[in-house]
C-alpha positions as CSV (number, residue, x, y, z in Angstrom):
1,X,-21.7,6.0,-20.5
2,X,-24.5,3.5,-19.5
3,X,-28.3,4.3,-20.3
4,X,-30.8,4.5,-18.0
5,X,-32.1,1.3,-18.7
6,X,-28.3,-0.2,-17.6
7,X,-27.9,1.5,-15.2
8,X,-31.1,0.3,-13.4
9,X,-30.5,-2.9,-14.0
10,X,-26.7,-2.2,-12.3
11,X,-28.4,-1.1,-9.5
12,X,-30.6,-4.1,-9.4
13,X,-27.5,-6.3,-9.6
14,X,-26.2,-4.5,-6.4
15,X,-29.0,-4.3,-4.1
16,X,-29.2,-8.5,-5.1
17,X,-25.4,-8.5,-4.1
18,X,-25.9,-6.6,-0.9
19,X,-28.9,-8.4,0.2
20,X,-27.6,-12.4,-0.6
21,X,-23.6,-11.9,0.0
22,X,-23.1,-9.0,2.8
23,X,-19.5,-10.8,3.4
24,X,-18.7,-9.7,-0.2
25,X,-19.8,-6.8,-0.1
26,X,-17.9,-5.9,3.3
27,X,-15.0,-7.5,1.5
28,X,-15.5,-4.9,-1.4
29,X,-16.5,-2.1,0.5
30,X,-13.0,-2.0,2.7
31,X,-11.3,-2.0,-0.6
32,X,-12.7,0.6,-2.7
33,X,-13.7,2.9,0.7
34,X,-12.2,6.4,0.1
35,X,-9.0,7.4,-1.8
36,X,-6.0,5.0,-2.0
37,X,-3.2,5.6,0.3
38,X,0.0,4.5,0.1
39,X,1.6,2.6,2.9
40,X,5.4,3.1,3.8
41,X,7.3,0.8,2.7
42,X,7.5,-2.0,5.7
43,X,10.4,-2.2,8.0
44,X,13.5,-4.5,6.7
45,X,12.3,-4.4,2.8
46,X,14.9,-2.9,0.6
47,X,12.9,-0.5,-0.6
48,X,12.8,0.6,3.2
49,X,16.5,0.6,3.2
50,X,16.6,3.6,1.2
51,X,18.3,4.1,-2.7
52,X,22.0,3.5,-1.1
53,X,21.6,-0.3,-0.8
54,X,19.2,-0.7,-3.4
55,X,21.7,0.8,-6.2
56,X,24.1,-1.2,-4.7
57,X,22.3,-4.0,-5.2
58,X,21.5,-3.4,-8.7
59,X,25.0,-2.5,-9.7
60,X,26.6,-5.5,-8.2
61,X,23.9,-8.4,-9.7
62,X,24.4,-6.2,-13.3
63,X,28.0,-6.9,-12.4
64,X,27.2,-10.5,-11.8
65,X,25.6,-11.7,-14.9
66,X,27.8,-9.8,-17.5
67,X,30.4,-11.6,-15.7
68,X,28.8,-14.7,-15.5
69,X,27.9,-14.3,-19.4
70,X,31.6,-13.6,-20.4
71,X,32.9,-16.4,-18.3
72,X,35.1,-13.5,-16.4
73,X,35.4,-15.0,-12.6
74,X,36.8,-11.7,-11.3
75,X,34.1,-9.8,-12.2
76,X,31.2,-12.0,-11.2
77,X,33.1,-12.2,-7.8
78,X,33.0,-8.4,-7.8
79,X,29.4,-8.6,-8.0
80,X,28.6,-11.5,-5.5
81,X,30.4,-8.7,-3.2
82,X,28.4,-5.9,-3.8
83,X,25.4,-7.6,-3.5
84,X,26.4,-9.0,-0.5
85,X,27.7,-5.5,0.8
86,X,23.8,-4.0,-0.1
87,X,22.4,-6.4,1.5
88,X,24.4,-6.1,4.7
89,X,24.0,-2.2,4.5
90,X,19.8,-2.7,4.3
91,X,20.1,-5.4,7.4
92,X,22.4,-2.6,9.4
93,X,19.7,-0.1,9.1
94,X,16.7,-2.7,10.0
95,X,16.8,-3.5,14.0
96,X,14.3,-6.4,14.4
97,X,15.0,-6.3,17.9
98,X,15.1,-3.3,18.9
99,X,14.8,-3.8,22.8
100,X,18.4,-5.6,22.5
101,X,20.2,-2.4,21.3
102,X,22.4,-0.2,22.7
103,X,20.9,1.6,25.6
């Protein structure tokens, strides 16, 4: 807790701020203005792609270093395609151009 004493001398500080850097203090004020929301997750991210591809992804670059660390090329390989099968599966569910589709 601050004392009196601080916290007039906070105050102080702000009205100082507010009257010599508005632009910080707009800067600030859009920030902390009201509760936090959380934004969706933006379009083509792979957290947009949902848990399919993301597991996916996981699994098949575990895959890829325990076979790059025991030197075993099939497995390694194994990964490489998963990955690359996530990462197709998140693309296939992003259209970036979506006036191109089907119609």
């Amino acid at each position: 807790m601050l004392s009196d004493r601080e916290r007039g001398m906070l105050a102080r500080i702000e009205q100082n701020l507010i009257a010599t850097d508005p632009r910080l203090v707009r800067l600030f004020h859009t920030h902390t203005l009201g509760p936090r929301r959380s934004r969706p997750p933006a379009p083509g991210t792979m957290q947009a792609a949902g848990p399919g591809p993301c597991l996916l992804l996981a699994a098949g670059l575990a895959l890829l270093v325990v076979g790059g660390a025991s030197a075993t090329v099939p497995l390694a390989g194994a990964g490489i395609v998963l990955a690359l099968l996530a990462l197709v599966l998140a693309t296939a569910r992003f259209n970036p151009f979506p006036h191109l589709g089907a119609a």
